[in-house]
ZATOR-491878 format. One record per residue (C-alpha): x, y, z; residue in one letter. Coordinates in pm, whole numbers, plus 50000, padded with zeros to 5 digits. Last residue first. Example, Ala and Ser with C-alpha at 12.3 -4.5 7.8 and 13.67 -1.06 7.14 Angstrom:
2
     X     Y     Z rest
 51367 49894 50714    S
 51230 49550 50780    A
END
This chain:
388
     X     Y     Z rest
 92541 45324 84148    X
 92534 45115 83821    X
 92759 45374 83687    X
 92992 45426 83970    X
 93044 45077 83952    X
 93087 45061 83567    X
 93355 45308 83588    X
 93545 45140 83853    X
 93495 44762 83623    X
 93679 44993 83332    X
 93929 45145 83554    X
 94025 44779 83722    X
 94019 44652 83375    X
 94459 44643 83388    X
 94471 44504 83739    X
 94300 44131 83730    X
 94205 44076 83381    X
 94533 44245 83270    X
 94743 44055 83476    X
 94601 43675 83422    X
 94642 43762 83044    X
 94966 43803 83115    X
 95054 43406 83148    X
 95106 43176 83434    X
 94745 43161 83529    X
 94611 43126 83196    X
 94707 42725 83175    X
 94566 42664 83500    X
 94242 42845 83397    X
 94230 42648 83074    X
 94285 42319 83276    X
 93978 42419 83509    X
 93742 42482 83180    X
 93884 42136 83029    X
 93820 41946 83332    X
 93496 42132 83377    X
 93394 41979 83061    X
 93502 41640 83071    X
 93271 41625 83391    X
 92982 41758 83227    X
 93016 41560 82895    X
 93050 41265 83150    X
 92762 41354 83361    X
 92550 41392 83047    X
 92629 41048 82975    X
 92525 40960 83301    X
 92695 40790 83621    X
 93009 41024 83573    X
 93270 40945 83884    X
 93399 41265 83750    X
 93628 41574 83913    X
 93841 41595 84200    X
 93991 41921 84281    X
 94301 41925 84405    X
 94541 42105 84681    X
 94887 42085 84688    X
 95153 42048 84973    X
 95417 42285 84900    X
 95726 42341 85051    X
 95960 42512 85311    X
 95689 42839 85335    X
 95836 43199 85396    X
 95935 43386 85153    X
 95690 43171 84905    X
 95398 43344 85113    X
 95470 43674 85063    X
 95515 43631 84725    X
 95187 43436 84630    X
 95165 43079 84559    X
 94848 42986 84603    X
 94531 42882 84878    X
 94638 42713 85165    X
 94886 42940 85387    X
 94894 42642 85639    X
 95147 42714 85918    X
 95291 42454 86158    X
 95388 42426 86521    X
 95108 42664 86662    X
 95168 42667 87051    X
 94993 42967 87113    X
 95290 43203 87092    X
 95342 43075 86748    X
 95012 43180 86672    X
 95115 43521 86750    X
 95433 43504 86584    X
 95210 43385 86230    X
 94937 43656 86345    X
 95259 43947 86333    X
 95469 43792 86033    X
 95117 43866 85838    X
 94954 44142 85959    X
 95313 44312 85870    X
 95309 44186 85510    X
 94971 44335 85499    X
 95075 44662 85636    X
 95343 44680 85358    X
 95388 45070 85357    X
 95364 45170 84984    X
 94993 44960 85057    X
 94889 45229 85286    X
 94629 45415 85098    X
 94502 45030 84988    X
 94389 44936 85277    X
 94454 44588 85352    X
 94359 44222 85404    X
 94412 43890 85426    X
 94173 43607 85477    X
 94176 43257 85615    X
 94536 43126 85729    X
 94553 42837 85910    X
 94774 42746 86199    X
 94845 42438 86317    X
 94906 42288 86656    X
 94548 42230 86765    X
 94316 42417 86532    X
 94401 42796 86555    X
 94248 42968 86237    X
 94314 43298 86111    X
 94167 43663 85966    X
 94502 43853 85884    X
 94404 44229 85909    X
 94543 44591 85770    X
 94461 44943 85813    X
 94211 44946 86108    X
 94191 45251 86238    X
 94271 45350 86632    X
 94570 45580 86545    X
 94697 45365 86327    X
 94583 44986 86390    X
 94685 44626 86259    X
 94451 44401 86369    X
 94460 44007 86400    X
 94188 43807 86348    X
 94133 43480 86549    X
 93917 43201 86513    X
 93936 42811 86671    X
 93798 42876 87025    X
 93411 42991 86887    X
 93337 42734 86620    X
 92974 42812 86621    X
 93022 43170 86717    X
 93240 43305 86417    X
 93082 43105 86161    X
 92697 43337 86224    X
 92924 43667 86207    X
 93120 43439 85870    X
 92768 43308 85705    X
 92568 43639 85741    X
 92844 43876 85579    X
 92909 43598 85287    X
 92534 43638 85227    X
 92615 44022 85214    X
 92929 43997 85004    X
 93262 44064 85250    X
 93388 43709 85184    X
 93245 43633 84884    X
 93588 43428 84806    X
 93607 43469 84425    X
 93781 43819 84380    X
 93795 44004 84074    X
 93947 44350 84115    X
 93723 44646 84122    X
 93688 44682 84465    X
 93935 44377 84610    X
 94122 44604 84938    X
 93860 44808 85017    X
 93604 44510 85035    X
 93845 44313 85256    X
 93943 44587 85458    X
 93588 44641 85509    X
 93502 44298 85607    X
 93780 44308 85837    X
 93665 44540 86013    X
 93357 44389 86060    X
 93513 44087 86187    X
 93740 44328 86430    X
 93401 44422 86567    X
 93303 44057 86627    X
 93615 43917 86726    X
 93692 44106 87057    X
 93360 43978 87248    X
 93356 43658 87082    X
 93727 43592 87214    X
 94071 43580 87013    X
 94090 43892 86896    X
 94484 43975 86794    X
 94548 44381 86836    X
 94883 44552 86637    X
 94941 44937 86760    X
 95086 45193 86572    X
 94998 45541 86729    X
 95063 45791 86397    X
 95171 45818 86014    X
 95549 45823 86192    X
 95454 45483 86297    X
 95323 45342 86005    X
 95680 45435 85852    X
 95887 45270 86157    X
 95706 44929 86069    X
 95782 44953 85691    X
 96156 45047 85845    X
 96185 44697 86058    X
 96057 44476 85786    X
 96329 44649 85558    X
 96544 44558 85776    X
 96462 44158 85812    X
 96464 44178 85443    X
 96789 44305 85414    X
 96940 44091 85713    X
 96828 43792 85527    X
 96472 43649 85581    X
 96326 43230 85633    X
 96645 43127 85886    X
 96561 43418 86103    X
 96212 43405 86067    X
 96242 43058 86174    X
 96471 43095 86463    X
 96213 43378 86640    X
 95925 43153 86531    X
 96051 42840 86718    X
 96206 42558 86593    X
 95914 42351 86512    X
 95767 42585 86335    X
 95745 42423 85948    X
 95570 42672 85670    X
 95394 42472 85438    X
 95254 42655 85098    X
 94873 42512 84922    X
 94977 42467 84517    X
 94628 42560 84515    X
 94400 42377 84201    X
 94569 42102 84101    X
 94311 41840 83869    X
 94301 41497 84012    X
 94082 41328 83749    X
 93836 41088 83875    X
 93723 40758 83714    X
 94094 40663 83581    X
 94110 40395 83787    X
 93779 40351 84018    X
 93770 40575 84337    X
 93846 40451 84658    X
 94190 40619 84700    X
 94037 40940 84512    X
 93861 40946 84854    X
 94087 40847 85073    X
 94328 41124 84981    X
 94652 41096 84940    X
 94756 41466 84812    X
 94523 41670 84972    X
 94137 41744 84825    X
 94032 42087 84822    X
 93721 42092 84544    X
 93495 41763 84505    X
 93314 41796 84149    X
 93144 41473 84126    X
 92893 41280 83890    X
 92566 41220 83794    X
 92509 41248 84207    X
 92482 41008 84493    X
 92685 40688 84337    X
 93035 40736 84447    X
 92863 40785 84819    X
 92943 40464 84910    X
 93249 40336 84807    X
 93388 40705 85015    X
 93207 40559 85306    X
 93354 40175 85232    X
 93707 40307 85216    X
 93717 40506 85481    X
 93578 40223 85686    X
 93866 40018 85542    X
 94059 40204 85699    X
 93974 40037 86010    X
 93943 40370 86286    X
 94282 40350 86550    X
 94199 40725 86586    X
 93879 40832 86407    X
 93884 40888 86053    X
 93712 41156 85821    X
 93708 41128 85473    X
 93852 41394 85269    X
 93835 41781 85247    X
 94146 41973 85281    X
 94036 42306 85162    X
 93648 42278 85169    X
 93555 42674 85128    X
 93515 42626 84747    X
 93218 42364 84806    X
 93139 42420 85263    X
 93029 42061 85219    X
 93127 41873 84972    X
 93034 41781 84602    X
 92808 41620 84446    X
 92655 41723 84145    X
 92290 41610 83987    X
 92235 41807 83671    X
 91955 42014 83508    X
 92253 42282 83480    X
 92358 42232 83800    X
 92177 42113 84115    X
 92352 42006 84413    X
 92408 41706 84578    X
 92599 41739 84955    X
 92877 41615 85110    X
 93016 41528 85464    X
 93246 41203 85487    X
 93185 41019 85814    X
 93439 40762 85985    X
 93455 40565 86313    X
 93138 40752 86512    X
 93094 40509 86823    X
 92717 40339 86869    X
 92910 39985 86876    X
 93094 40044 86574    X
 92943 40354 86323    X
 93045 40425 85947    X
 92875 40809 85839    X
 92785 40898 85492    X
 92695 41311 85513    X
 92471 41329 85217    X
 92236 41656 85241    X
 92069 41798 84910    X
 91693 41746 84976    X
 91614 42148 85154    X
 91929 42292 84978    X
 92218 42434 85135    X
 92328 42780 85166    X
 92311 42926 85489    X
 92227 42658 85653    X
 92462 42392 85501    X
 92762 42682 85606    X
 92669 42678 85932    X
 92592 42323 85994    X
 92940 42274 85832    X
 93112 42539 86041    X
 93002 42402 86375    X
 93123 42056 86314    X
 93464 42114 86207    X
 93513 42037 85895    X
 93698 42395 85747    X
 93867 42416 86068    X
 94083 42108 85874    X
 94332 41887 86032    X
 94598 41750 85778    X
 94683 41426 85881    X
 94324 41407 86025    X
 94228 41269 86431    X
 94151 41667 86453    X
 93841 41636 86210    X
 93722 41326 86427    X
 93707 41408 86750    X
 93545 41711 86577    X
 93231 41493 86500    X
 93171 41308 86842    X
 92961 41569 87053    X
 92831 41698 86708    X
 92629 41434 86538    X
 92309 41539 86657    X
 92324 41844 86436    X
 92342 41610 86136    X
 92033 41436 86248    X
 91876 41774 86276    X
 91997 41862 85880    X
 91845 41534 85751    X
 92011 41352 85489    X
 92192 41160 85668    X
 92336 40842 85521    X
 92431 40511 85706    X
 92653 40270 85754    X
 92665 40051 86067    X
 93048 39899 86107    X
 93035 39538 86227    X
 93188 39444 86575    X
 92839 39359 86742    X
 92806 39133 86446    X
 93149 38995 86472    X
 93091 38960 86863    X
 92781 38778 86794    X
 92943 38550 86581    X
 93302 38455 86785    X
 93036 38379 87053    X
 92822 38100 86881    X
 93153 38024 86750    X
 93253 37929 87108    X
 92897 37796 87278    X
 92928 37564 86948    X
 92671 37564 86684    X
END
């Protein structure tokens, strides 16, 4: 062999992406110096795969053999990971990623200038971990459903996921976004909390500030959804645990922004700051004041605020609710990904979570969606005060 190929070689083999598969929380946690280089190198960044919030979330509720983060290395640099997990259900094998319903914008990770086709090869790869998939909060595009086989995983919408554009400034937006009516009526729902006493609107941005106003906002939250059906488990104890233990490891990113009267905490709009986008998280109220709007005002207040900060872009995630179709230019939907079946039972699983998620698409639109949520209020009231 020539001095010449014998060099073209060993470069191609020093070139070659090194795949692997951790399934080992500590080797996980020594991916962290290069991880978030990666989650901000996304179209759509996600706080929801940063680093610190995974190895959160996989503590608080992962299982001891259930770890697959697939990660493509070139020369000792990160290129690509894709963090998921297997879980048991119902005797069955299901993968799924990390952070499950709290993985909005999931998809394969990509460093800057990355070969796609390490993208490709990590999502190639863990196709075959469980007997089959159920991967919640994929965007439109993704690499993963890129690499799939045709027709092996159904793109199912879940959260039609609103965009709000900032560009021009928040002052110009809200302008262009609200007529003079709306702008008013802003202007006497802020008057009203006034005359109920000192109005005052706080954002916490450090650890110092954001732990009480998390606990606030836990009982906003749990004010706000007693007796209505609410599948976030934000305010639930283990949900408690994971968002004080959250709050630290991604410490830069959070912010929660108080509305006060007289010192109380009457509304909050729990958000995320990750480089020019903001994201919202939770939203909350007490109900006393809900003739007054305080949401609605949590909300036009952390949107300026983030503004402030440089945010250039708002992701509402989640649905199409009122307050957020007065605002947002467009959607950019959210999917869950369901099947790459490797068992028959897999199939029959996957077919029927398809069928199950369809159902609840179909529901959505109709009144039965009103009188689970609001019209059994009194009966799930009575039943609390029973069981308590």
């Amino acid at each position: 062999m020539s001095a010449v190929a014998g060099g073209a070689a060993a470069r191609g083999a020093r070139d070659a992406l090194a795949l692997e598969t951790i399934t080992d929380a500590d080797a996980f946690a020594a991916l962290a110096p290069q991880w978030d280089a990666l989650v901000l190198a996304m179209p759509r960044p996600s706080p929801f795969l940063l680093h610190g919030w995974l190895t959160t979330w996989w503590s608080h509720h992962g299982d001891a053999d259930g770890l697959r983060v697939h990660v493509a290395r070139r020369d000792g640099r990160l290129e690509a990971a894709l963090p998921l997990c297997v879980r048991r259900r119902a005797g069955l094998r299901v993968t799924s990623f990390l952070g499950h319903g709290a993985s909005a914008l999931a998809d394969v990770l990509l460093a800057d200038g990355a070969d796609p086709l390490a993208a490709r090869a990590l999502a190639a790869r863990a196709l075959d971990d469980g007997d089959y998939a159920d991967l919640f909060g994929l965007p439109g595009g993704s690499c993963v459903a890129a690499a799939a086989r045709p027709a092996a995983l159904a793109l199912v919408p879940r959260a039609e996921a609103p965009v709000l554009d900032l560009e021009p400034g928040w002052p110009e937006v809200y302008r262009a976004k609200t007529s003079a009516k709306r702008r008013s009526l802003h202007r006497r729902r802020r008057r009203q909390l006034a005359e109920l006493g000192d109005l005052s609107v706080e954002v916490a941005c450090t650890r110092e500030a954001l732990e009480p106003a998390l606990e606030e906002a836990f009982e906003l939250h749990e004010l706000r959804w007693r007796d209505r059906p609410e599948a976030s488990r934000f305010a639930t104890p283990a949900g408690r645990a994971f968002h004080r233990e959250a709050l630290r490891a991604i410490a830069g990113v959070p912010r929660i922004l108080t509305v006060r009267i007289d010192g109380r905490a009457v509304a909050c709009n729990y958000f995320f700051l990750l480089g020019d986008c903001m994201y919202f998280h939770e939203l909350a109220f007490d109900p006393e004041f809900a003739r007054f709007s305080p949401g609605q005002i949590a909300t036009l207040d952390a949107i300026e605020a983030a503004a402030r900060e440089g945010a250039r872009r708002v992701e509402f995630l989640g649905g199409a609710e009122r307050y957020k179709l007065e605002l947002a230019d467009r959607f950019e939907p959210l999917y869950e990904g369901v099947g790459l079946a490797r068992t028959l039972r897999g199939r029959a699983a996957a077919s029927a979570r398809i069928a199950v998620l369809d159902l609840r698409r179909t529901l959505k639109g109709t009144p039965a969606r009103r009188v689970y949520y609001d019209h059994l209020a009194p009966a799930r009231r009575a039943l609390r005060r029973l069981r308590s």
